[in-house]
Backbone bond lengths (Angstrom), bond angles and torsions (degrees), N, CA, C in turn:
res aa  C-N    CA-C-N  psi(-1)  N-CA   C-N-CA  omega(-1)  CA-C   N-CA-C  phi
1 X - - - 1.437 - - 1.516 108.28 -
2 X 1.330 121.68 133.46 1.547 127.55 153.30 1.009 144.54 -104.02
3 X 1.270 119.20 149.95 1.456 115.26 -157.68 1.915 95.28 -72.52
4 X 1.138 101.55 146.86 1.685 126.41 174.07 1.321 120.40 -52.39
5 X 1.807 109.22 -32.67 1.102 105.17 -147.42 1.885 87.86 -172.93
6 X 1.149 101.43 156.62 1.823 109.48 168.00 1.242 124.33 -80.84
7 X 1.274 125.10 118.98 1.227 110.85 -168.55 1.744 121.71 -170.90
8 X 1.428 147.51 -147.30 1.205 134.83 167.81 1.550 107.44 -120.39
9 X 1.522 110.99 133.65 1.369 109.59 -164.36 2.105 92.74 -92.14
10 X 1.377 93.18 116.75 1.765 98.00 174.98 1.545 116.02 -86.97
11 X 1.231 129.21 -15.68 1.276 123.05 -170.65 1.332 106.23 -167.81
12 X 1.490 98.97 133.95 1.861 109.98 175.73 1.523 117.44 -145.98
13 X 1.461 106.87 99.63 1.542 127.18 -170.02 1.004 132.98 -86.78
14 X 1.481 162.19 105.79 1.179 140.76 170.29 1.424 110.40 -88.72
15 X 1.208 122.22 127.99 1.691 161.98 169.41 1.054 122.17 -106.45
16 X 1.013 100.09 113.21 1.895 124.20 170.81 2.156 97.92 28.81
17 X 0.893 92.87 35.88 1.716 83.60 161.33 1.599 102.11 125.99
18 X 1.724 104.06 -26.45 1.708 98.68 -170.90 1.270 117.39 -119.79
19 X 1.339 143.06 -160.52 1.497 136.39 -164.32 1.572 98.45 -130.62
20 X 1.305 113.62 126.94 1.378 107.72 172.61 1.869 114.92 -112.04
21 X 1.330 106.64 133.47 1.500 103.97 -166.20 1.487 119.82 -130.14
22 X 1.312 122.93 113.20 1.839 122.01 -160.14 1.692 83.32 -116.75
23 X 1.253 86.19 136.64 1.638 114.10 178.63 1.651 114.20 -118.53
24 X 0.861 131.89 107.90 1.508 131.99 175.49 1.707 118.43 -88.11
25 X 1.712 86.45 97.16 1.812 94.66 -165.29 1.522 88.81 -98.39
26 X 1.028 124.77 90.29 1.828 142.31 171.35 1.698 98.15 13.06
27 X 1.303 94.58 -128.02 1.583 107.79 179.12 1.443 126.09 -70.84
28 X 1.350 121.86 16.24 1.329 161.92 129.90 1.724 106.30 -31.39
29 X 1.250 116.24 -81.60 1.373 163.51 -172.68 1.770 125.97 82.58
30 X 0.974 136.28 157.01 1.329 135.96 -171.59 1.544 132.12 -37.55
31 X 1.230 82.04 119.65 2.424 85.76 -157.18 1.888 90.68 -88.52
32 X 1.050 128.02 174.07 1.129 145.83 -174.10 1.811 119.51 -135.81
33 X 0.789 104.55 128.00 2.030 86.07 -171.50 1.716 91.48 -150.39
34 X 1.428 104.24 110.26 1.307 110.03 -171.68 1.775 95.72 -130.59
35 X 1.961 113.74 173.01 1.195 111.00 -161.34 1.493 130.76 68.24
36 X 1.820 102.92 16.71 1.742 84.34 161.77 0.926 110.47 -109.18
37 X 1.748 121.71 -175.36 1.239 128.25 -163.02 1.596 112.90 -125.88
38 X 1.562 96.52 26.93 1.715 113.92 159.02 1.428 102.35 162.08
39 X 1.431 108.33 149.43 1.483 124.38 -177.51 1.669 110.18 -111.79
40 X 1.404 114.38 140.47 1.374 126.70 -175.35 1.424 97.99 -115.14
41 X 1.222 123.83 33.22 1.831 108.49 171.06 1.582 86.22 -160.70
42 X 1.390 104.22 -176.74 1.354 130.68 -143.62 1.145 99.91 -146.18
43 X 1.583 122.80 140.40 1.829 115.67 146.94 1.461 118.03 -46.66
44 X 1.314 116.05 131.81 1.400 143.23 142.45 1.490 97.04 99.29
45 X 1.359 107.34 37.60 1.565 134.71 168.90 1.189 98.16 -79.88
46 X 1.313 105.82 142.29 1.992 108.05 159.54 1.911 102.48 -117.40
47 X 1.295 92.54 130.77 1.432 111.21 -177.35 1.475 98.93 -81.49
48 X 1.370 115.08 160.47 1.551 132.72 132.55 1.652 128.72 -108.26
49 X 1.778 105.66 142.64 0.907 98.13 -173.69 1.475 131.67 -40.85
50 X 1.464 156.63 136.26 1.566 141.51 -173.03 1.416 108.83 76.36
51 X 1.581 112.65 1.68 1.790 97.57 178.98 1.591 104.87 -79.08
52 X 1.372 99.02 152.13 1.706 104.54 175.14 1.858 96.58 -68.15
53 X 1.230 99.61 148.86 1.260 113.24 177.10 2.011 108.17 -123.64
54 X 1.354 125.51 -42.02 1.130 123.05 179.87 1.344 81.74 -164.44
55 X 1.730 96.07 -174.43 1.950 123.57 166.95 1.043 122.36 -136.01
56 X 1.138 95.31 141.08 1.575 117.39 158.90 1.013 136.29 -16.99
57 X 1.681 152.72 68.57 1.516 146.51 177.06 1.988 99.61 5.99
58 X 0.791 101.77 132.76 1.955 130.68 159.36 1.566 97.09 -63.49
59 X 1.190 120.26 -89.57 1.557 133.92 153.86 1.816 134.97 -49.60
60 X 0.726 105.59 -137.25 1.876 75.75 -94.61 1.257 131.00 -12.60
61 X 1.643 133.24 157.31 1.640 103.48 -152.79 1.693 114.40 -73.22
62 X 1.951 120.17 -17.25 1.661 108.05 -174.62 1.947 70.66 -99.11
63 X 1.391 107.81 114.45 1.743 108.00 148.32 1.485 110.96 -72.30
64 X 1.625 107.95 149.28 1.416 104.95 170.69 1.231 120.27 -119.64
65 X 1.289 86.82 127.37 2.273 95.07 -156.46 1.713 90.90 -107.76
66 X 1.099 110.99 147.58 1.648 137.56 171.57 1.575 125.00 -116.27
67 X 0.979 106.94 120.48 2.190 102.46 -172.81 1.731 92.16 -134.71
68 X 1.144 108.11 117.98 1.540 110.48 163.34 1.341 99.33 -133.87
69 X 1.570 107.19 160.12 1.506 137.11 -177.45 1.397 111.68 -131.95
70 X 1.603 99.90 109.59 1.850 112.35 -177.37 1.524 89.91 -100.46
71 X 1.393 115.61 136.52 1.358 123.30 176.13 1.581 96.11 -141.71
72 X 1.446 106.58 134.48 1.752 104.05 -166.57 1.132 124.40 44.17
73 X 1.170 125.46 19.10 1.644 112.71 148.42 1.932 82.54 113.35
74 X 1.328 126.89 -8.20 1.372 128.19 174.36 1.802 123.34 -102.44
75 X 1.272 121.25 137.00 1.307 114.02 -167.66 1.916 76.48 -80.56
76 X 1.904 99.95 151.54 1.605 104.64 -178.98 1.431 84.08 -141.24
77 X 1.755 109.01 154.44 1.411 142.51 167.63 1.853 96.22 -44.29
78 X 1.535 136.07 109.62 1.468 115.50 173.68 1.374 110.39 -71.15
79 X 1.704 141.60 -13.90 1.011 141.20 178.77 1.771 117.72 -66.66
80 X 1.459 98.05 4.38 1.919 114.59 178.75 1.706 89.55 -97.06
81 X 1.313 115.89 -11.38 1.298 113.40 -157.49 1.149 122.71 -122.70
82 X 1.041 113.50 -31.71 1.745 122.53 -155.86 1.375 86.40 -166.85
83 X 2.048 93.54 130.69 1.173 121.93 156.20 1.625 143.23 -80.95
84 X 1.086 110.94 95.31 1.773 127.32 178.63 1.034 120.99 -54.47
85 X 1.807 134.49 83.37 1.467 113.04 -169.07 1.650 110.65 -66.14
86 X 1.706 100.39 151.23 1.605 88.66 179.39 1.520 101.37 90.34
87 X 0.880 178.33 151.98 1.438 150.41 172.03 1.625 109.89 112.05
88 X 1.402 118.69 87.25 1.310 110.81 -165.75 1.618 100.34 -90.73
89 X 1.629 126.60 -178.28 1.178 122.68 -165.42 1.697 115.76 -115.41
């Protein structure tokens, strides 16, 4: 998985089996990337946009991955935000 966007990684959790990871992409605002099955960064990490951040479970074969974007205190659509190559509109 990669990070969305450049930014400072604030929190990295493991939960009931998966890794939960909040990234604080400034005026961006804070992405969320939960459901992997290991993390490659750290708090008070600074990301780049496209850097691997963790992976994907092996198992089960459809993993179920989660990415949300709170901007002002509101969960927002990331397709207002961030470009998905591949990813029609």
């Amino acid at each position: 998985m990669q990070a969305a966007a450049s930014g400072t990684v604030l929190t990295v959790v493991k939960t009931s089996g998966s890794y939960l990871i909040k990234i604080d992409h400034g005026a961006l605002g804070t992405a969320v990337y939960s459901g992997l099955a290991s993390a490659s960064v750290q708090p008070d990490e600074f990301v780049s946009a496209g850097e691997a951040i963790g992976r994907l479970p092996s198992t089960p074969t459809h993993p179920v991955f989660r990415f949300s974007l709170v901007k002002d205190g509101k969960y927002e659509n990331p397709h207002q935000y961030i470009s998905f190559p591949g990813a029609s509109s």
